[in-house]
CHARMM internal coordinates of N, CA and C (Angstrom, degrees):
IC EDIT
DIST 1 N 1 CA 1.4425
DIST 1 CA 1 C 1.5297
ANGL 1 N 1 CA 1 C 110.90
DIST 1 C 2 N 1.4273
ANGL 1 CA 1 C 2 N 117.72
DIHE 1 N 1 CA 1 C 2 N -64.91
DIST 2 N 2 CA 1.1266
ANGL 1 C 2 N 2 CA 111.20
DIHE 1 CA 1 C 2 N 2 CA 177.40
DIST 2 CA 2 C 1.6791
ANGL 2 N 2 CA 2 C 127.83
DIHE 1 C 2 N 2 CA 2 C -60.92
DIST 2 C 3 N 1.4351
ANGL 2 CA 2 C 3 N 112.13
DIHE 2 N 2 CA 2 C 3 N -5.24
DIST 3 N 3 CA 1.4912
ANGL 2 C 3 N 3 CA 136.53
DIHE 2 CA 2 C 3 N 3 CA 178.74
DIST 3 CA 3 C 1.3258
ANGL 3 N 3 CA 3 C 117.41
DIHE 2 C 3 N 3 CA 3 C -64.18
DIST 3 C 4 N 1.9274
ANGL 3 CA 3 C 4 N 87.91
DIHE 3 N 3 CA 3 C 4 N -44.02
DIST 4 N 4 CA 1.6834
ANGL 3 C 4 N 4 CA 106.75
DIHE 3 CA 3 C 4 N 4 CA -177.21
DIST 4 CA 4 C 1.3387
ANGL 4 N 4 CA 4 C 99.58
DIHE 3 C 4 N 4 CA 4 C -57.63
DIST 4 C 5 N 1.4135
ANGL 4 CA 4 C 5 N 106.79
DIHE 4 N 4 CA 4 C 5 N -67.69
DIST 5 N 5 CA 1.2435
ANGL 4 C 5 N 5 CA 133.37
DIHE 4 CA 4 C 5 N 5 CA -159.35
DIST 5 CA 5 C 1.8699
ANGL 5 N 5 CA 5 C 107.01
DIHE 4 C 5 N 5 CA 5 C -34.98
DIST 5 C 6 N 1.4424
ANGL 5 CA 5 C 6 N 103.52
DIHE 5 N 5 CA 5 C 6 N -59.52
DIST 6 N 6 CA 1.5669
ANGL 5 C 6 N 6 CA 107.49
DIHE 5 CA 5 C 6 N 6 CA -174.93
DIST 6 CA 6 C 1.2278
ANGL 6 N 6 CA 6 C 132.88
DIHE 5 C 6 N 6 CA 6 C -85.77
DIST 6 C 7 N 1.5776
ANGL 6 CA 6 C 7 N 113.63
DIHE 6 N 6 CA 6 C 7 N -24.18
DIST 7 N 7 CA 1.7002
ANGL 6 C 7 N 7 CA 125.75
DIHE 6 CA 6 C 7 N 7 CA 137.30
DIST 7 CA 7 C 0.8717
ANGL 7 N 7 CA 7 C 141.32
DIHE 6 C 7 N 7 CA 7 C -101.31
DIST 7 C 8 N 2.1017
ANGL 7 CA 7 C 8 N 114.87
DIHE 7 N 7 CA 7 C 8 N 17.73
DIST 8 N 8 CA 1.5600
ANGL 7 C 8 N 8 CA 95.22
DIHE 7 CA 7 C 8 N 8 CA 166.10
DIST 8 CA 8 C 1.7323
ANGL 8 N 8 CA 8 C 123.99
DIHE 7 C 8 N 8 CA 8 C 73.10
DIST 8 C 9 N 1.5159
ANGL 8 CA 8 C 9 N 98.28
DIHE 8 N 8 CA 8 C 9 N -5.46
DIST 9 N 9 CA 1.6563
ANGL 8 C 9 N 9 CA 86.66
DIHE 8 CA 8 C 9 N 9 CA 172.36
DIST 9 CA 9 C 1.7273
ANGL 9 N 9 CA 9 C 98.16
DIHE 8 C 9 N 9 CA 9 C -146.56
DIST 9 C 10 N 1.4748
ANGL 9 CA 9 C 10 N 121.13
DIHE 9 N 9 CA 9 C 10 N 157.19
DIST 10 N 10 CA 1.4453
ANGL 9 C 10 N 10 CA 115.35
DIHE 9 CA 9 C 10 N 10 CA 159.52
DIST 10 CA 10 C 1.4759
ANGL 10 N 10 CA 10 C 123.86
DIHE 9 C 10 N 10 CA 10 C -115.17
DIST 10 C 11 N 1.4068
ANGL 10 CA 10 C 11 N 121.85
DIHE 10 N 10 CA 10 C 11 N -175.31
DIST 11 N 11 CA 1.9312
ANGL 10 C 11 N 11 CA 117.34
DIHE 10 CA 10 C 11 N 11 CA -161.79
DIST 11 CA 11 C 1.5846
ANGL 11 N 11 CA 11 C 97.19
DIHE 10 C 11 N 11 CA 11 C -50.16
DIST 11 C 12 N 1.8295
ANGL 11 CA 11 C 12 N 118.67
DIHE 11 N 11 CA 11 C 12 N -35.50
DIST 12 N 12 CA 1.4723
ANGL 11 C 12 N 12 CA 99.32
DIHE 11 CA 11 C 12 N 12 CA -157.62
DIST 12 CA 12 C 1.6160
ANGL 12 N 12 CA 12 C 111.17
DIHE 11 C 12 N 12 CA 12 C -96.94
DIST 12 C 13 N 1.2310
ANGL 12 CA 12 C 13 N 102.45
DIHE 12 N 12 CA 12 C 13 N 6.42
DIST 13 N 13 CA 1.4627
ANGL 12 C 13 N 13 CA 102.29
DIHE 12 CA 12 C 13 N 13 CA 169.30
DIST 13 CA 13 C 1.4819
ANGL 13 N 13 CA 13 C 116.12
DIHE 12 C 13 N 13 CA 13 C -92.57
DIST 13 C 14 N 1.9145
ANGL 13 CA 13 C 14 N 107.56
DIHE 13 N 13 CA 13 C 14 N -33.37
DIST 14 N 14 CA 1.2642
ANGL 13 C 14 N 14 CA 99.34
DIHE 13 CA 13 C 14 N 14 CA 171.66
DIST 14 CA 14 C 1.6589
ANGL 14 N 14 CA 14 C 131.12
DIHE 13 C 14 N 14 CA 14 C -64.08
DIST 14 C 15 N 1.3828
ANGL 14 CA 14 C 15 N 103.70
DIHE 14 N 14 CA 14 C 15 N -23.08
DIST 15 N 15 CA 1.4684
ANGL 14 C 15 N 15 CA 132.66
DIHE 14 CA 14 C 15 N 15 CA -167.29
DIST 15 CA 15 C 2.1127
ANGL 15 N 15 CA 15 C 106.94
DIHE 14 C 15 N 15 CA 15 C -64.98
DIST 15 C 16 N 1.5641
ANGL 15 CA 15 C 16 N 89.88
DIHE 15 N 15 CA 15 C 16 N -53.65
DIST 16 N 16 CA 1.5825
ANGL 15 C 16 N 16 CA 105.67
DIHE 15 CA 15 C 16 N 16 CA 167.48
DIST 16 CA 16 C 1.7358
ANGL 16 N 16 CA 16 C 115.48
DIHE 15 C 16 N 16 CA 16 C -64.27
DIST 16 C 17 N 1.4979
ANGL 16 CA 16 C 17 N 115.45
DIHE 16 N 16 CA 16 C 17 N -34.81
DIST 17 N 17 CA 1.2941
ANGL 16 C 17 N 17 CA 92.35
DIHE 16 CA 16 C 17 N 17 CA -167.32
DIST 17 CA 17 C 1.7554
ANGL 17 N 17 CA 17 C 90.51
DIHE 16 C 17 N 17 CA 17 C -83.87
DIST 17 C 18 N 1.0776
ANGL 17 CA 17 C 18 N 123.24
DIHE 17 N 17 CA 17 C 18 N -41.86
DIST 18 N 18 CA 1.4782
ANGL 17 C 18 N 18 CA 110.47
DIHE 17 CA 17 C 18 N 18 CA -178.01
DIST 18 CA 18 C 1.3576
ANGL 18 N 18 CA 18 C 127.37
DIHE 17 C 18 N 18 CA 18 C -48.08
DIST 18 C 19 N 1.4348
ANGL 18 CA 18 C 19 N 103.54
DIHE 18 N 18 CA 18 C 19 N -26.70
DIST 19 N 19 CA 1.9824
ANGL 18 C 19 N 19 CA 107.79
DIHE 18 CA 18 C 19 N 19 CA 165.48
DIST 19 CA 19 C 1.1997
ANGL 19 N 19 CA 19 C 119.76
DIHE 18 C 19 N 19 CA 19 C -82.18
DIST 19 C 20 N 1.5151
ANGL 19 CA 19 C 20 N 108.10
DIHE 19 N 19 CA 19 C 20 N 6.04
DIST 20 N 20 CA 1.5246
ANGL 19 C 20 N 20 CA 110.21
DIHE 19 CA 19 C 20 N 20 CA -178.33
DIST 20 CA 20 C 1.4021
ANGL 20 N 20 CA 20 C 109.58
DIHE 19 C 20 N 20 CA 20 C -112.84
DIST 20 C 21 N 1.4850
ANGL 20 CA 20 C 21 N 102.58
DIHE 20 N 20 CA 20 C 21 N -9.75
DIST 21 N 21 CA 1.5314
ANGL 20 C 21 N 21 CA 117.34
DIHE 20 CA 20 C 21 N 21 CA -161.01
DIST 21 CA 21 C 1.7963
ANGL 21 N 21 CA 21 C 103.93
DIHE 20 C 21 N 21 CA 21 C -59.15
DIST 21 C 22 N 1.4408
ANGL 21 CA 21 C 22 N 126.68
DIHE 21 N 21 CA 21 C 22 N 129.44
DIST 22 N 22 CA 1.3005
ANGL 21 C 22 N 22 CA 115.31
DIHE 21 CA 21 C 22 N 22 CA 160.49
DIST 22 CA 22 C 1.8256
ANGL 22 N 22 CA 22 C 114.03
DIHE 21 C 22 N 22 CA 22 C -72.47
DIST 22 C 23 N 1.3509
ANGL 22 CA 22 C 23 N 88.02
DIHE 22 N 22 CA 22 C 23 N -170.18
DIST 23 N 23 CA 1.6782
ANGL 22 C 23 N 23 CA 84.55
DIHE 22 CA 22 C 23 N 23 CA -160.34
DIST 23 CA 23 C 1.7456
ANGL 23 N 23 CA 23 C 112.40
DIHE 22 C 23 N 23 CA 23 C -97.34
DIST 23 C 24 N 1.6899
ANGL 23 CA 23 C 24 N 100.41
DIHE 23 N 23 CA 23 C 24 N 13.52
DIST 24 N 24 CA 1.3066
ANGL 23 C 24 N 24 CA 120.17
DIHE 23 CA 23 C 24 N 24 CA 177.96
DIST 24 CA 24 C 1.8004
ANGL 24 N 24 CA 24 C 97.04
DIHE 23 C 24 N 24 CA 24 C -91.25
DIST 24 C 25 N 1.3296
ANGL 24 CA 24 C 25 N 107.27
DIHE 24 N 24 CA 24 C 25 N -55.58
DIST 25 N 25 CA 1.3198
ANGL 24 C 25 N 25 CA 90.26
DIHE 24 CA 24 C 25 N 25 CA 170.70
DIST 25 CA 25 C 1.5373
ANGL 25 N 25 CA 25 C 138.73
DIHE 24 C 25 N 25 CA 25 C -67.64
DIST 25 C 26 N 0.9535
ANGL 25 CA 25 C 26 N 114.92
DIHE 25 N 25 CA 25 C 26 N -12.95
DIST 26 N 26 CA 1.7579
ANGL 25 C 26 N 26 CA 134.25
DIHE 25 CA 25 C 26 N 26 CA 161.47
DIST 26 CA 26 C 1.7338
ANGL 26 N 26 CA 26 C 102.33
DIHE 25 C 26 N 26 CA 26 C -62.11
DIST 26 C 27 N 1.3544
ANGL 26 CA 26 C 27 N 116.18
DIHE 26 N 26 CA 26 C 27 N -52.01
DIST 27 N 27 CA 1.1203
ANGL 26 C 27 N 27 CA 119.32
DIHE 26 CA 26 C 27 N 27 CA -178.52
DIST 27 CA 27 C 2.1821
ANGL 27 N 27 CA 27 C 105.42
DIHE 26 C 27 N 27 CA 27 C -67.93
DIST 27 C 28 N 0.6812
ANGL 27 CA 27 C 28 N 113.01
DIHE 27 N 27 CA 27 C 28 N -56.86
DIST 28 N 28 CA 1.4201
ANGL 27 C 28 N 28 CA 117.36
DIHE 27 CA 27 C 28 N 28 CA 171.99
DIST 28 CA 28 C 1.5662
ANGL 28 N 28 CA 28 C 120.79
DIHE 27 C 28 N 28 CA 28 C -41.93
DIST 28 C 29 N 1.7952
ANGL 28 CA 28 C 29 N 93.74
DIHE 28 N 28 CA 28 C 29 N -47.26
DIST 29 N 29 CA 1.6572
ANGL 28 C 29 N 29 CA 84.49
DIHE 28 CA 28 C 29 N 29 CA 167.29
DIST 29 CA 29 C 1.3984
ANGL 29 N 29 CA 29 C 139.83
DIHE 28 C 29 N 29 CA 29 C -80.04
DIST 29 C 30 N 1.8006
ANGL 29 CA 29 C 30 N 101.86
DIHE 29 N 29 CA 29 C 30 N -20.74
DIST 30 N 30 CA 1.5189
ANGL 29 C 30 N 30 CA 112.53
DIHE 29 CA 29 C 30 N 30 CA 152.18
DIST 30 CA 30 C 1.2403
ANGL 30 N 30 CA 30 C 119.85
DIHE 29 C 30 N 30 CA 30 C -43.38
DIST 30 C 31 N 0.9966
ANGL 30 CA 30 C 31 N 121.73
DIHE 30 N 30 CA 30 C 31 N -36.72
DIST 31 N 31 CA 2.1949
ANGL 30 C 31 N 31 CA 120.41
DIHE 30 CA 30 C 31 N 31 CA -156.89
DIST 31 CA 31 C 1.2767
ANGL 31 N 31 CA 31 C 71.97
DIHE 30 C 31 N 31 CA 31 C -99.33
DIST 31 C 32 N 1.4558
ANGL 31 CA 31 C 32 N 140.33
DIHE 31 N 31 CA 31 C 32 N -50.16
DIST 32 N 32 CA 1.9127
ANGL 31 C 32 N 32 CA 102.89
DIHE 31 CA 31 C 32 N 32 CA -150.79
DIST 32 CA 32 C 1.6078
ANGL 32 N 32 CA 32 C 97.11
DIHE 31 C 32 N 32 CA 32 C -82.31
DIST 32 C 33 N 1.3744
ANGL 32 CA 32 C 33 N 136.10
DIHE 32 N 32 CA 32 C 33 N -1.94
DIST 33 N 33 CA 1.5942
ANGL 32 C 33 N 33 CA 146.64
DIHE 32 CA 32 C 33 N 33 CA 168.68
DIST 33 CA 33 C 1.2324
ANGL 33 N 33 CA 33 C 103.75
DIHE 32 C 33 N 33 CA 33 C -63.47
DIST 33 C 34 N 1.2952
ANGL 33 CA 33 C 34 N 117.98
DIHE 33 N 33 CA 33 C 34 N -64.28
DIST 34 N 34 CA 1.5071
ANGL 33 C 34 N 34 CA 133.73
DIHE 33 CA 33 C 34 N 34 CA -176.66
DIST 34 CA 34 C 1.4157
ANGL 34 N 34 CA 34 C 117.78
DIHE 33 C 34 N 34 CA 34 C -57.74
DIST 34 C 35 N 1.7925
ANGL 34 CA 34 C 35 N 124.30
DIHE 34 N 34 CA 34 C 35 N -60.13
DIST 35 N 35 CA 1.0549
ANGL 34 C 35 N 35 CA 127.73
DIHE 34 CA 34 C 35 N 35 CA 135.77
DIST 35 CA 35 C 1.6478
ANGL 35 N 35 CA 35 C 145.37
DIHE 34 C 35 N 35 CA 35 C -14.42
DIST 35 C 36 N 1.2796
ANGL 35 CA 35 C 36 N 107.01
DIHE 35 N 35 CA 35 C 36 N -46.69
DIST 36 N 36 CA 1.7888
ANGL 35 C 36 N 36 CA 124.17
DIHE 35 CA 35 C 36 N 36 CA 170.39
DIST 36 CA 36 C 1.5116
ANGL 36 N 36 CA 36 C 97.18
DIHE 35 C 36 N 36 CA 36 C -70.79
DIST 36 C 37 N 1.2918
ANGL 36 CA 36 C 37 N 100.81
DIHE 36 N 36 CA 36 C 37 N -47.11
DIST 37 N 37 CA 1.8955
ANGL 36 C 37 N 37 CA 111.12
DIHE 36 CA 36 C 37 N 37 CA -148.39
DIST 37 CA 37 C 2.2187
ANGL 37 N 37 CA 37 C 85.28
DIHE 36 C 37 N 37 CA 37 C -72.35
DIST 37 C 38 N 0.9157
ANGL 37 CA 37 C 38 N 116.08
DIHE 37 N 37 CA 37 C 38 N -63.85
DIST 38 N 38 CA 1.4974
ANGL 37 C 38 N 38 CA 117.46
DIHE 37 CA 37 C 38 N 38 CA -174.06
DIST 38 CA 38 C 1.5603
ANGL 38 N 38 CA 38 C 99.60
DIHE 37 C 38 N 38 CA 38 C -45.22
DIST 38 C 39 N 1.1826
ANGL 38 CA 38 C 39 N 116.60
DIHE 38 N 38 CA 38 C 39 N -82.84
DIST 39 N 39 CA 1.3796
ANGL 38 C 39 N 39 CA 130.39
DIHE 38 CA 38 C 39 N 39 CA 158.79
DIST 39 CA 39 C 1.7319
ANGL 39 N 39 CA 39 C 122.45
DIHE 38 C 39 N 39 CA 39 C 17.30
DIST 39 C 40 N 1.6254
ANGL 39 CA 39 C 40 N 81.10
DIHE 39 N 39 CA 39 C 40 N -73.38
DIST 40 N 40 CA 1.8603
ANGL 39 C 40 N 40 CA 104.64
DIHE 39 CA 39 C 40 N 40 CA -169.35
DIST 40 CA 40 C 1.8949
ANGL 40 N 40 CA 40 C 100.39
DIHE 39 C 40 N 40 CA 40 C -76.50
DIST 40 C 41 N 1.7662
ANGL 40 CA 40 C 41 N 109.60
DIHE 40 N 40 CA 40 C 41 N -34.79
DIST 41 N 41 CA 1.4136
ANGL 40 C 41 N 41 CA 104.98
DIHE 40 CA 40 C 41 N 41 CA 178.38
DIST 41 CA 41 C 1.4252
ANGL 41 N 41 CA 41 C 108.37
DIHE 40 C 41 N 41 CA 41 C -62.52
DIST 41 C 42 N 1.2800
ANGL 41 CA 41 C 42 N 123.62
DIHE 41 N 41 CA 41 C 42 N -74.91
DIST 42 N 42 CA 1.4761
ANGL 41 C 42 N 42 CA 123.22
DIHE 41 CA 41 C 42 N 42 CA 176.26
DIST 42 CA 42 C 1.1530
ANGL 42 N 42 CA 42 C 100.66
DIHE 41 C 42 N 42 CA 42 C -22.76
DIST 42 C 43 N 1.5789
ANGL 42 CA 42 C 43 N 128.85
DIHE 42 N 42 CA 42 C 43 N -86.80
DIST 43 N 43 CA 1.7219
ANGL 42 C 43 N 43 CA 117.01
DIHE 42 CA 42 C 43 N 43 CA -156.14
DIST 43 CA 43 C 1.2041
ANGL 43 N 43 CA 43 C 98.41
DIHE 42 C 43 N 43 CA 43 C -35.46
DIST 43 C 44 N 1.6084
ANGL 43 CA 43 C 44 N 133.99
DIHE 43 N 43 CA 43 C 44 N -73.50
DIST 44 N 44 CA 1.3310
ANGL 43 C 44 N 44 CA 125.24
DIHE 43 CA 43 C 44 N 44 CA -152.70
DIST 44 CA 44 C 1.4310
ANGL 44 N 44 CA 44 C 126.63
DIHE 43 C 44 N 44 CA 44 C -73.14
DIST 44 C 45 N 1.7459
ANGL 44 CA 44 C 45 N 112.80
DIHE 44 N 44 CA 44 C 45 N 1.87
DIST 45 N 45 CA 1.3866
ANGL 44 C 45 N 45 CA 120.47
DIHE 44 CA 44 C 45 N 45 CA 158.94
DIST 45 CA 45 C 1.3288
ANGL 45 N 45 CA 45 C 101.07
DIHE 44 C 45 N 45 CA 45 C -79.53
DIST 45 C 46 N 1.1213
ANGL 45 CA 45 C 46 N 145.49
DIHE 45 N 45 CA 45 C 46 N -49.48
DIST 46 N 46 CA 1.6338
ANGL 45 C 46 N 46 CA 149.74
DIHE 45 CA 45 C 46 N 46 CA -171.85
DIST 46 CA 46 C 1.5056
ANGL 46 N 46 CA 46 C 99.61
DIHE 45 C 46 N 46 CA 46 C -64.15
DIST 46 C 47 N 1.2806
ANGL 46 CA 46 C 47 N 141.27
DIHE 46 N 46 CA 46 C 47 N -74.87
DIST 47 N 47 CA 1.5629
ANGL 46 C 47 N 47 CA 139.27
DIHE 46 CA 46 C 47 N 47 CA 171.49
DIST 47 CA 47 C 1.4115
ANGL 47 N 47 CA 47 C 104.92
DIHE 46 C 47 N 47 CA 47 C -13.57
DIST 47 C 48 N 1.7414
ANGL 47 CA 47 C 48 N 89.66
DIHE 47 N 47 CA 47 C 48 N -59.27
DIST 48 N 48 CA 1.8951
ANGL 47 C 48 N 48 CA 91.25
DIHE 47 CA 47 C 48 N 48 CA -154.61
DIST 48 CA 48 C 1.7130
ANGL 48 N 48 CA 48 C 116.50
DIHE 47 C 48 N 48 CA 48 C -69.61
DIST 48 C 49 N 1.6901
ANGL 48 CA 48 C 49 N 104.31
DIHE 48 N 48 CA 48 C 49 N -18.83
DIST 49 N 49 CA 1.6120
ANGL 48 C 49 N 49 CA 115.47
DIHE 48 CA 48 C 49 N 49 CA 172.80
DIST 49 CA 49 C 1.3522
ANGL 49 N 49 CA 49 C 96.91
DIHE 48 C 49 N 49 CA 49 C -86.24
DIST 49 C 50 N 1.6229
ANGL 49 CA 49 C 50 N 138.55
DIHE 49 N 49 CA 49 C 50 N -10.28
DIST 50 N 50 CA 1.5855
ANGL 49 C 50 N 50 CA 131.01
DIHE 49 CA 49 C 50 N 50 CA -165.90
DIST 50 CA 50 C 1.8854
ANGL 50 N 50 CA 50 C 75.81
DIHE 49 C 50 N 50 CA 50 C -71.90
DIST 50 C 51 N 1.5164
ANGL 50 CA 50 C 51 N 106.83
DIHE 50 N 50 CA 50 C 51 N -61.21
DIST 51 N 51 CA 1.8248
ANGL 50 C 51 N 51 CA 125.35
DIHE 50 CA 50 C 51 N 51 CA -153.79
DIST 51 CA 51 C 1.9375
ANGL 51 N 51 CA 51 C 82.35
DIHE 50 C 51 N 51 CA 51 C -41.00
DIST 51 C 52 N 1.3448
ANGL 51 CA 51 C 52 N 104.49
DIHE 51 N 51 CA 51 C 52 N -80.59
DIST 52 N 52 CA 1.3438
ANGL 51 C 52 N 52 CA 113.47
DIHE 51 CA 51 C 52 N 52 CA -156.24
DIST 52 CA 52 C 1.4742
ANGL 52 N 52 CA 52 C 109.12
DIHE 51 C 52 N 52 CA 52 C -25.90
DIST 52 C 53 N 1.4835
ANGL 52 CA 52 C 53 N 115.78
DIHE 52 N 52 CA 52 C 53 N -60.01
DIST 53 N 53 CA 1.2948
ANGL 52 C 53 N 53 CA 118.54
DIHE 52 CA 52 C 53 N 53 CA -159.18
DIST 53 CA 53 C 1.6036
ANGL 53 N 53 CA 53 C 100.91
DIHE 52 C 53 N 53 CA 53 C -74.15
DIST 53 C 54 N 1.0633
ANGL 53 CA 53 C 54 N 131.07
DIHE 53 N 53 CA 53 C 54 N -16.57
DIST 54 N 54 CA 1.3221
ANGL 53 C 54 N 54 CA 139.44
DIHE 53 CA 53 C 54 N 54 CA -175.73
DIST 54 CA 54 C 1.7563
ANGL 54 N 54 CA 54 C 93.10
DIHE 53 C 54 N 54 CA 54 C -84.85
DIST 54 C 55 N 0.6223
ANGL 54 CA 54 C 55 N 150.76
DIHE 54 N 54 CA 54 C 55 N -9.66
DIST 55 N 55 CA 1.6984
ANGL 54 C 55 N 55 CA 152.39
DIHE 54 CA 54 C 55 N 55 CA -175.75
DIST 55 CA 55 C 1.5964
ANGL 55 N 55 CA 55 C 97.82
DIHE 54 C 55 N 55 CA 55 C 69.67
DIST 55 C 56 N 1.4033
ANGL 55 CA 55 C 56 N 134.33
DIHE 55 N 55 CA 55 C 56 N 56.22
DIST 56 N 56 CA 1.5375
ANGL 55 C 56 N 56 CA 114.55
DIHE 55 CA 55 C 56 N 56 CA 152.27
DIST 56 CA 56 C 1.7547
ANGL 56 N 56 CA 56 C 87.17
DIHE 55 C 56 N 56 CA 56 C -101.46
DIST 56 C 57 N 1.1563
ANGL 56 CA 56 C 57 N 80.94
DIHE 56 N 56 CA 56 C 57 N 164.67
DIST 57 N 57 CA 1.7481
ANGL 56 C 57 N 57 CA 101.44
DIHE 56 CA 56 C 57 N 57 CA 173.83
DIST 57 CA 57 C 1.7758
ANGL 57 N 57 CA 57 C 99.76
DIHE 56 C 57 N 57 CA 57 C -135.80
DIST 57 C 58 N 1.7155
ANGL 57 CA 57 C 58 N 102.73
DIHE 57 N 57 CA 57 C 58 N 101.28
DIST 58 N 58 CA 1.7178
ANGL 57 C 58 N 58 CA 92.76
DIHE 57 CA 57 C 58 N 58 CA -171.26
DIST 58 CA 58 C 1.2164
ANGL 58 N 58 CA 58 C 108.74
DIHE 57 C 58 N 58 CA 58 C -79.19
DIST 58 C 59 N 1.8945
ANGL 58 CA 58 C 59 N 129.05
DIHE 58 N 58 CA 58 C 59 N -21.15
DIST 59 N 59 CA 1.5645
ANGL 58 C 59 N 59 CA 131.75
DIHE 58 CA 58 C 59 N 59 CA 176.09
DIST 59 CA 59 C 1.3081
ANGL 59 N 59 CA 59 C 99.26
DIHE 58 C 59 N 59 CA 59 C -48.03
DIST 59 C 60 N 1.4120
ANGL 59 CA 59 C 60 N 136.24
DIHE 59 N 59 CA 59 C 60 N -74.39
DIST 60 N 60 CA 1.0332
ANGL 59 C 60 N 60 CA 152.41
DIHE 59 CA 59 C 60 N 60 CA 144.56
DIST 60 CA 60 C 1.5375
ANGL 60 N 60 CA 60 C 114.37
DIHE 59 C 60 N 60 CA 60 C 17.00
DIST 60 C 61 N 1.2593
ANGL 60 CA 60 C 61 N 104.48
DIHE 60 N 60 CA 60 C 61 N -75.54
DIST 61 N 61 CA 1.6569
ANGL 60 C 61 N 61 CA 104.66
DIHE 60 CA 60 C 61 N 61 CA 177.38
DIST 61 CA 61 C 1.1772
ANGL 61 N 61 CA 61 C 128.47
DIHE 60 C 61 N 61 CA 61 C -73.53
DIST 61 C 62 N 1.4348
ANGL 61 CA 61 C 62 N 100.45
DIHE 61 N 61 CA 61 C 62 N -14.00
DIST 62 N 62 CA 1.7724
ANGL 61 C 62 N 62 CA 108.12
DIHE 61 CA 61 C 62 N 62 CA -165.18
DIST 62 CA 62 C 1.7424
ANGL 62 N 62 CA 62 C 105.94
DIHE 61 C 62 N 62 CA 62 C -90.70
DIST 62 C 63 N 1.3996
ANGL 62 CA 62 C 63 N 89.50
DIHE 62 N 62 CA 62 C 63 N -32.91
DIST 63 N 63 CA 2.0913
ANGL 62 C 63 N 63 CA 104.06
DIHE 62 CA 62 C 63 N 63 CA -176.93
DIST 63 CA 63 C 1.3669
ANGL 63 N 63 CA 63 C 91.93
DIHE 62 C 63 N 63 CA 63 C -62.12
DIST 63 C 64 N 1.6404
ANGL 63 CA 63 C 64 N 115.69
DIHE 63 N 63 CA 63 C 64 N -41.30
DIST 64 N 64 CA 1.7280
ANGL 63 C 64 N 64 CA 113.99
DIHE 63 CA 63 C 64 N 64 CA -176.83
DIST 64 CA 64 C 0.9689
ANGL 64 N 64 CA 64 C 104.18
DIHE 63 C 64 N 64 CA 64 C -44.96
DIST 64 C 65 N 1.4454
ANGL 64 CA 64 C 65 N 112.87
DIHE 64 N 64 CA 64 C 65 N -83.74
DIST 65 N 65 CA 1.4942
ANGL 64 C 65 N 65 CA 134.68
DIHE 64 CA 64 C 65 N 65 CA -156.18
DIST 65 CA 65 C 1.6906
ANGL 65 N 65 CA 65 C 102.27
DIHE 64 C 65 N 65 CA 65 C -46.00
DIST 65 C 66 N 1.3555
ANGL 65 CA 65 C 66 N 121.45
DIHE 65 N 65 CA 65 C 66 N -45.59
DIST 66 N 66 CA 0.9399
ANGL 65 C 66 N 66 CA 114.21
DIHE 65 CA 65 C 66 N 66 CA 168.16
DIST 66 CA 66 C 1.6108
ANGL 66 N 66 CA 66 C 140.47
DIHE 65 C 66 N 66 CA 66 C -76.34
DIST 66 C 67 N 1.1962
ANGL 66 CA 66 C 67 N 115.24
DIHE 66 N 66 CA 66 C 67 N 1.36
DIST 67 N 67 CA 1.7155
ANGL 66 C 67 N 67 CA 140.88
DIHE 66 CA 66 C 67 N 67 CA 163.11
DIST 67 CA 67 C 1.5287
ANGL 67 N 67 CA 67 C 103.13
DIHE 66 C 67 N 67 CA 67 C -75.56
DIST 67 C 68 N 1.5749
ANGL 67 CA 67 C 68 N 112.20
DIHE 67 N 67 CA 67 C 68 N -59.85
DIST 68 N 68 CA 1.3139
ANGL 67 C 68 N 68 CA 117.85
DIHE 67 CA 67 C 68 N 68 CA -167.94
DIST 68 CA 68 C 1.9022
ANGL 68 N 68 CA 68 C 104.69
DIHE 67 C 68 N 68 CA 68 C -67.51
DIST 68 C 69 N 1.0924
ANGL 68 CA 68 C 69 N 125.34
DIHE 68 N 68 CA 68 C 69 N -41.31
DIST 69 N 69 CA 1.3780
ANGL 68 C 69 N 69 CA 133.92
DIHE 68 CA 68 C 69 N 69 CA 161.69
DIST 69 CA 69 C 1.2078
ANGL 69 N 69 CA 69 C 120.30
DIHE 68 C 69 N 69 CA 69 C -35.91
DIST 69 C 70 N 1.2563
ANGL 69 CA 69 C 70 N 107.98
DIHE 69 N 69 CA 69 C 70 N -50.08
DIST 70 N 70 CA 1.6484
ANGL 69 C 70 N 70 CA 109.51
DIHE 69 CA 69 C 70 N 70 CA -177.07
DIST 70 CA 70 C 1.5858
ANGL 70 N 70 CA 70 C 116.89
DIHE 69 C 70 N 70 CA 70 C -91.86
DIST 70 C 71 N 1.7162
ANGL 70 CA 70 C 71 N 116.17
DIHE 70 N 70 CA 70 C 71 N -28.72
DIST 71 N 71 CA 1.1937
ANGL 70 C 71 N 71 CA 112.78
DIHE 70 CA 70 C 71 N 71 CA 157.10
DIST 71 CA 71 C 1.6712
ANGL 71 N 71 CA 71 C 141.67
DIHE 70 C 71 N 71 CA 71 C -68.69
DIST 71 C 72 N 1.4851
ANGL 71 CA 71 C 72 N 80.37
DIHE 71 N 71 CA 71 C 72 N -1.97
DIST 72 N 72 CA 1.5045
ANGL 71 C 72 N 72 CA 96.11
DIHE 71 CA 71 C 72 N 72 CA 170.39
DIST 72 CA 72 C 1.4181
ANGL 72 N 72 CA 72 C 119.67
DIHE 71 C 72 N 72 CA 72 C -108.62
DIST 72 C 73 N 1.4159
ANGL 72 CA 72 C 73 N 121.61
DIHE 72 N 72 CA 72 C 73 N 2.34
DIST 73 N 73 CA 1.3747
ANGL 72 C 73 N 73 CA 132.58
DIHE 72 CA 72 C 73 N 73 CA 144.73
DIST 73 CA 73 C 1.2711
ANGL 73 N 73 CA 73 C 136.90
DIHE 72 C 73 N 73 CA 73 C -48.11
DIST 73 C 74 N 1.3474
ANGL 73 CA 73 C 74 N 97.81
DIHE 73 N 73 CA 73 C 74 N -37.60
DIST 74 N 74 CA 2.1108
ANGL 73 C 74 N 74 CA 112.96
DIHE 73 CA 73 C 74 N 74 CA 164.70
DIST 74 CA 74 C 1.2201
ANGL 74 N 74 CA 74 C 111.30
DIHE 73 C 74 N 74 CA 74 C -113.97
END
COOR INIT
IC SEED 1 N 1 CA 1 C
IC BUILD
């Protein structure tokens, strides 16, 4: 329901256009996959060297956060 709602399509509509799909559009959705996927890695290699050189240490905070979490369980 809420699927409909935010893209406008459901499983059996997506299901039909993909059996209808030519093989240009198969090809199109590869490159914008490939594209996102390169894309989204870079940014989050660049962020994570922005953190470093900036002195956060996120291992660091996260082992915390997660020490303090569990010691605050008992």
């Amino acid at each position: 329901m809420v699927s409909e709602i935010l893209f406008g399509m459901d499983e059996s509509t997506l299901a039909y256009d993909l059996q209808r799909a030519h093989s240009a559009d198969i090809w199109f959705l590869r490159a914008r996959f490939w594209f996102w996927g390169i894309v989204g890695s870079l940014t989050s290699f660049v962020i994570g060297q922005a953190f470093a050189v900036a002195g956060v240490n996120t291992l660091s905070i996260a082992w915390g956060g997660l020490t303090d979490f569990w010691n605050h369980l008992w």
